[in-house]
C-alpha positions, -999 to 999 in steps of 0.1 A, spaced: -766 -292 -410 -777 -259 -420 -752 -238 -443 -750 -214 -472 -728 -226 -500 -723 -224 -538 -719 -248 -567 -706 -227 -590 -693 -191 -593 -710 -161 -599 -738 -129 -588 -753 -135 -551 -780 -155 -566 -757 -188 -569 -755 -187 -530 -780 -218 -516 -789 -220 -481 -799 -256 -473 -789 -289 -456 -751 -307 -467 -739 -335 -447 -721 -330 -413 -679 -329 -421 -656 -349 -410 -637 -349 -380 -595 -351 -391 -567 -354 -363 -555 -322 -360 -588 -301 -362 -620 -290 -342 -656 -295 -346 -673 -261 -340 -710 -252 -336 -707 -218 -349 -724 -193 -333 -715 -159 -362 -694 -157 -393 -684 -124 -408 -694 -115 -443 -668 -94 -461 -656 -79 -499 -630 -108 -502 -660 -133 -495 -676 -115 -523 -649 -119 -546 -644 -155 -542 -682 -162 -548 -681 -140 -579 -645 -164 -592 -628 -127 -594 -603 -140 -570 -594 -170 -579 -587 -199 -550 -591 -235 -551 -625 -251 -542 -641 -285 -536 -684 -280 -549 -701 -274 -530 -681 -249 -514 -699 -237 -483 -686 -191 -480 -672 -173 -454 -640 -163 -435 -647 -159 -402 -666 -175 -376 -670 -175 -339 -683 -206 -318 -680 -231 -296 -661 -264 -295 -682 -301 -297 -652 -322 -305 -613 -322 -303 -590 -345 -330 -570 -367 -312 -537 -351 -321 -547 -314 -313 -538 -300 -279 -548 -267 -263 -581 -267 -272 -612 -289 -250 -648 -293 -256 -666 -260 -242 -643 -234 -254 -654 -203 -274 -628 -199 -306 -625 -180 -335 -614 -180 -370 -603 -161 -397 -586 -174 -427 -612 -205 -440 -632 -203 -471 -599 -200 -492 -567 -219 -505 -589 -251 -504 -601 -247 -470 -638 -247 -465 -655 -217 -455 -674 -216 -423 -715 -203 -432 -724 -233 -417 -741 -247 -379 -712 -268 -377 -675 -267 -389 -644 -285 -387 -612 -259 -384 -576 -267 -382 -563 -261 -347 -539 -245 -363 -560 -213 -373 -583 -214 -343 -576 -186 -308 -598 -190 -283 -620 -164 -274 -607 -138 -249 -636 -142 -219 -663 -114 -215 -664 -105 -255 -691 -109 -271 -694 -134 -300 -709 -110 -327 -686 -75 -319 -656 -102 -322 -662 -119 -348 -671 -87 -369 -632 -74 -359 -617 -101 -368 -608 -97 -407 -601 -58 -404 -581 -66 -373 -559 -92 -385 -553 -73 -419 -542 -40 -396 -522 -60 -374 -504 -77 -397 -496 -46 -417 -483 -30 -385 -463 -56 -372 -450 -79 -401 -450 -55 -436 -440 -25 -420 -433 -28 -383 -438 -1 -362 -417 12 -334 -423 31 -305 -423 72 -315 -419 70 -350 -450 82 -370 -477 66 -387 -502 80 -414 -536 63 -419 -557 77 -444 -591 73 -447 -591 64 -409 -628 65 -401 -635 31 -418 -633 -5 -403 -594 -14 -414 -587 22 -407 -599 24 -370 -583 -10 -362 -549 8 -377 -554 38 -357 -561 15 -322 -531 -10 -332 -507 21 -342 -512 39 -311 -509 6 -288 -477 4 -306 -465 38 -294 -463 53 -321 -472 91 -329 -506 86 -352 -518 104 -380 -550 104 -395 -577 116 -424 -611 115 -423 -642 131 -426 -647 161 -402 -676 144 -388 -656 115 -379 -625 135 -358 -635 132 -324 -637 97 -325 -605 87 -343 -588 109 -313 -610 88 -289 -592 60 -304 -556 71 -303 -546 95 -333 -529 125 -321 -537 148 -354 -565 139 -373 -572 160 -406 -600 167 -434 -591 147 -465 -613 170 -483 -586 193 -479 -549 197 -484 -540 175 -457 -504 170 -473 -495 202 -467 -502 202 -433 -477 174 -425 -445 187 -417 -428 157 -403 -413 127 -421 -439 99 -419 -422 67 -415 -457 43 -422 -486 54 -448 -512 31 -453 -543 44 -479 -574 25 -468 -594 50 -494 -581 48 -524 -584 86 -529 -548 99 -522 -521 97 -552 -496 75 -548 -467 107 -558 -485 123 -526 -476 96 -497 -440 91 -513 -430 127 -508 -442 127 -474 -422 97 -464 -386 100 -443 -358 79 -441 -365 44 -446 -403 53 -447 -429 27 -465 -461 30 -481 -482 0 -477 -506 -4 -500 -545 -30 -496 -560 -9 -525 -554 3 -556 -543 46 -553 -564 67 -572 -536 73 -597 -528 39 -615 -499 58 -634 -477 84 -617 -440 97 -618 -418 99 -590 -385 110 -579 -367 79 -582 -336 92 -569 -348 107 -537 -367 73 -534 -336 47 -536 -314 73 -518 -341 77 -489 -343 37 -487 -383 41 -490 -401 14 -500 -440 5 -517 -450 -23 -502 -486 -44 -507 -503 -62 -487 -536 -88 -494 -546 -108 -463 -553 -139 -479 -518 -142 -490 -505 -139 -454 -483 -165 -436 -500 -190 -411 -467 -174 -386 -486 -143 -397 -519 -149 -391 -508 -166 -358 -491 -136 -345 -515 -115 -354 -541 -136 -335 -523 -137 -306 -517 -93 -304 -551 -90 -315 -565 -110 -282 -546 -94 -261 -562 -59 -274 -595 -72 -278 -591 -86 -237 -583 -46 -233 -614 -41 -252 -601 -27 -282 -605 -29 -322 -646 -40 -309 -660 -1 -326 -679 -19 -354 -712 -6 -362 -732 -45 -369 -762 -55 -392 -765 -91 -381 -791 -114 -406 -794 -153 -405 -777 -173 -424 -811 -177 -448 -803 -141 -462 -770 -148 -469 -772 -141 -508 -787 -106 -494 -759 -98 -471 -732 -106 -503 -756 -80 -521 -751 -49 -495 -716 -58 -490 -709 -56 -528 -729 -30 -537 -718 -8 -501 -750 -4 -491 -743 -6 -455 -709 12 -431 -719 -13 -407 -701 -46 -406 -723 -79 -417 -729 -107 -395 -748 -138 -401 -757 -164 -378 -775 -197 -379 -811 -199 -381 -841 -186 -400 -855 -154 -413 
């Protein structure tokens, strides 16, 4: 079968695209053809060995994949032969990744497809999806009214927060880029600011989430605009490595720094998060991705734009040649 794999890590150029032996069908997982599998950073960093995961050589990349079912172990139920699935937590912890015309998957971290969405919009979702879900429902849950903070929101974690946020009732802040405002209230935030600006200053009520998908906003900043109980929830590094705070304030308030790497996330995580995320994505939500879709042959070219962020678009390869 087809598939783009690695023997070793390193740069893009240690990424093969060739033929490796069918796998082997276990009890309690599926035989996909896969139809699109998602290239993202965290793909990039386990090729490169920066983030370290067990193996076996050679390791075939990739997260997430959408496709269709050829083959059902005989101990998996809820799952037949025809149905369209998707995935989004292979390629790490051991697991094999999924850049490949045909995969075996544990039933366990397969949904089915919600019907009428499109394989490659989907499958493109899935990773930013899961990762904003997750955030909103398991690290810092969200409640009806209370208000939410998402900072740098025009991105592709960032829109998925605003969408998830706002389906969670809750009053939704954003920042973004001027250019970028109409749309993030399109998708559900009720004040949307420039982060060019002092956006701080123009907050005046006490923000019980803040999640930073930027980078750009000092960690001291997002404490002092937190209330009661309030959390920052951090998936990158803040601009400041080293900062003071007011630690009193910060106990007394019960506020909390919380971070958050998808990879690490619970299988009851993931699973829930699956499960919210079809149900939006039957609404026809968190599907805003802008796509660059390449075959699987140019996958050493797609880890190159996604590392060096040559692209806002979201990369998609699929099986087949140049």
């Amino acid at each position: 079968m087809q598939a783009a794999y690695i023997e070793q890590t390193g740069q893009p150029d240690v990424i093969k695209v060739g033929d490796l032996p069918q796998p082997t069908l276990r009890p309690t997982e599926l035989l996909v053809k896969v139809t699109a599998v998602a290239v993202n950073h965290v793909d990039t960093f386990v090729r490169r060995g920066s983030f370290k995961t067990a193996m076996t050589l050679p390791f075939v990349i990739g997260r997430d994949a959408v496709g269709t079912v050829t083959a059902v172990g005989e101990q998996v139920t809820g799952f037949n032969v025809g149905d369209r699935i998707w995935t989004n937590s292979m390629g790490y912890d051991g697991r094999p990744g999924v850049t490949s015309a045909i995969a075996v998957i544990p039933a366990e971290r397969v949904f089915l497809a919600p019907v009428g969405i499109d394989d490659l919009p989907l499958v493109a979702a899935v990773h930013s999806a899961a990762t904003a879900a997750i955030l909103l429902t398991d690290v810092s849950p969200v409640e009806p009214g209370q208000v939410v903070l998402i900072e740098g929101a025009a991105g592709h974690v960032g829109t998925k927060l605003v969408q998830i946020a706002h389906a969670k009732g809750a009053e939704v802040l954003a920042t973004a880029n001027p250019r970028d405002f109409d749309r993030l209230k399109q998708l559900g935030a009720q004040q949307v600011l420039d982060y060019h600006a002092d956006f701080a200053s123009a907050i005046t009520t006490p923000v019980q989430t803040i999640v930073d998908t930027s980078d750009k906003v000092d960690l001291k900043t997002n404490i002092s605009l937190l209330g009661l109980g309030g959390t920052v929830a951090l998936i990158t590094a803040p601009v400041t490595n080293q900062f003071t705070f007011e630690v009193r304030e910060f106990y007394t308030q019960q506020q909390r720094i919380v971070g958050f790497v998808i990879s690490h996330a619970s299988l009851d995580q993931l699973q829930r998060a699956g499960q919210l995320l079809n149900q939006l994505f039957a609404q026809g939500l968190l599907l805003d991705d802008d796509l660059q879709v390449m075959p699987f042959t140019q996958a050493k070219r797609a880890h190159e734009i996604v590392e060096a962020n040559q692209t806002k678009a979201r990369l998609v390869l699929v099986p087949g040649e140049a």
